[in-house]
C-alpha positions in Angstrom: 214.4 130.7 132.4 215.0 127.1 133.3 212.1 124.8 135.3 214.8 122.6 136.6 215.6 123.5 140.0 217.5 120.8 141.6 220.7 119.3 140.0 219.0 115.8 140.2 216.6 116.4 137.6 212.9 116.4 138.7 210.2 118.9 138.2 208.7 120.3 141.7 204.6 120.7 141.5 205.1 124.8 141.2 207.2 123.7 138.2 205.1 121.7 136.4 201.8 124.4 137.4 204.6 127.2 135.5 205.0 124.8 132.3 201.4 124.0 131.9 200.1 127.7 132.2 203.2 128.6 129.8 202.0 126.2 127.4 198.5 127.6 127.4 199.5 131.0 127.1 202.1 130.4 123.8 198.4 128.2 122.6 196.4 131.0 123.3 198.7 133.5 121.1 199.1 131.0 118.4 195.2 130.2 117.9 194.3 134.4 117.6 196.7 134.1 115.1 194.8 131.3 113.2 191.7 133.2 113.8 193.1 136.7 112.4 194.9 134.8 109.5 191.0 133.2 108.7 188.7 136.0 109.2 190.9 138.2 107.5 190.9 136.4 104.5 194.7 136.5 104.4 195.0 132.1 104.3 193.6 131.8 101.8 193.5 128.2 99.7 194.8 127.2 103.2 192.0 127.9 104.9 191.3 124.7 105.8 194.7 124.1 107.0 194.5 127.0 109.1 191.3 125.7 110.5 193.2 122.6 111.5 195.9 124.4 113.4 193.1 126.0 115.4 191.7 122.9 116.2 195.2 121.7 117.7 195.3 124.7 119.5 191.7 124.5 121.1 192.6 120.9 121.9 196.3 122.5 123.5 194.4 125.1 125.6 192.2 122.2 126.8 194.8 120.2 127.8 197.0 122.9 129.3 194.0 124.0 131.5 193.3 120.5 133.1 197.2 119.7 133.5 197.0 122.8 135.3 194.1 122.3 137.5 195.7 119.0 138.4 198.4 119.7 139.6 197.6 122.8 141.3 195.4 120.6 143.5 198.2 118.4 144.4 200.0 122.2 145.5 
């Protein structure tokens, strides 16, 4: 499903709400996957690298949220 709209090229406000909330959603599922693949035991000697990833995806969740916010109160 494409965000582009218009044939000129520039995200609308509802489009830019729809790509930050997709963003957080796809971090959400990727981040339970971190934490299945660390309390399960299943990472392993990458545990720590697993750890990492679900830091970036705390910090991706964070950022989707307030992009979101923000331009929902431009709406």
């Amino acid at each position: 499903m494409p965000f582009i709209k218009k044939t000129d090229g520039k995200f609308t406000t509802e489009d830019k709400v729809k790509m930050f909330q997709q963003m957080g959603s796809v971090g959400a599922v990727i981040a339970l996957v971190f934490v299945v693949l660390i309390e399960s035991g299943v990472a392993g000697e990458h545990a720590d690298l697993a750890e990492f990833g679900l830091t970036a995806m705390i910090v991706v969740l964070a950022v989707s949220l307030i992009g979101s916010m923000y331009f929902k109160r431009k709406l």
